[in-house]
C-alpha angles and dihedrals in degrees: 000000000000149000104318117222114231081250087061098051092089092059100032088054092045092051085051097047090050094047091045085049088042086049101041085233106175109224113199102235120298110259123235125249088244085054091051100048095043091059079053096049084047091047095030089232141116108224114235097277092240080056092047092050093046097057085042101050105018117028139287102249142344142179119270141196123317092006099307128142137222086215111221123250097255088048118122115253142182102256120025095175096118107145095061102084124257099255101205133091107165131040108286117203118171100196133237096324114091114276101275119230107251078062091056091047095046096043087054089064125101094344130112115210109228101167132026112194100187131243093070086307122128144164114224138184118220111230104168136023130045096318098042106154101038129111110232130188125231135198146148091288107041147292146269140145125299123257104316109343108292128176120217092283099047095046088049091048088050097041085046093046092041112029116181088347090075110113100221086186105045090119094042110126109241 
């Protein structure tokens, strides 16, 4: 699942709604407009618009496979730095040596963190920079984008469709 286009976001929201009720997935409750904008004047950003639909129209947060949790938008997070531009393009891996600190600084920058999955892996949603829109994966020895490019709806349809059976790396160069 891709990228979506703002003329997809009806269907692909539809096709979201039918498989969370399928699944007797429990949303926490949609989020106003006037909630929404007021996280972006804190942060002194504007969400990705399919994000924004989907908090809207769907829920603002759930629990996922294995324990995990789709975190809220007003949860606390590691890095709240989100109007200075998410400075990567491309994957990032820093070898076998711990991640070094100008990484940690840079990689705090312009993403929202959606899903930790413990043990310095998380999910994040980039809100600002060249790849604003796009789910990345993060993890003790870099980042990059998870499978292909996804942006939040496409990332939650696949996670949804595929559940744990989804290969995050596939594109991964070995």
């Amino acid at each position: 699942m891709p990228i979506y286009h703002p003329d997809e976001y009806n269907a692909v929201l539809e096709r979201i709604k039918r498989e969370i009720e399928l699944q007797n997935i429990q949303m926490g409750p949609a989020l106003s407009e006037e909630e929404i904008c007021a996280f972006e004047e804190a942060h002194s950003i504007r969400l990705p618009e399919g994000y924004r639909r989907f908090l809207r129209e769907v829920g603002d947060g759930c629990d996922m496979f294995d324990g995990y949790e789709l975190l809220p938008l007003a949860a606390e997070r590691q890095f709240q730095n989100l109007s200075v531009p998410f400075p990567f393009t491309e994957y990032v891996v820093e070898g076998e040596e711990p991640l070094s600190s100008k990484f940690w600084e840079q990689v705090g920058c312009g993403a929202l963190e959606i899903i930790d999955l413990g043990c310095g892996q998380t999910f994040r949603l980039i809100v600002t920079g060249p790849c604003r829109g796009e789910v990345w994966n993060l993890c003790e020895m870099g980042t990059q984008p998870c499978c292909q490019r996804q942006d939040f709806l496409g990332w939650f349809e696949r996670w949804l469709v595929n559940g744990d059976d989804v290969d995050y790396y596939a594109e991964f160069p070995d």
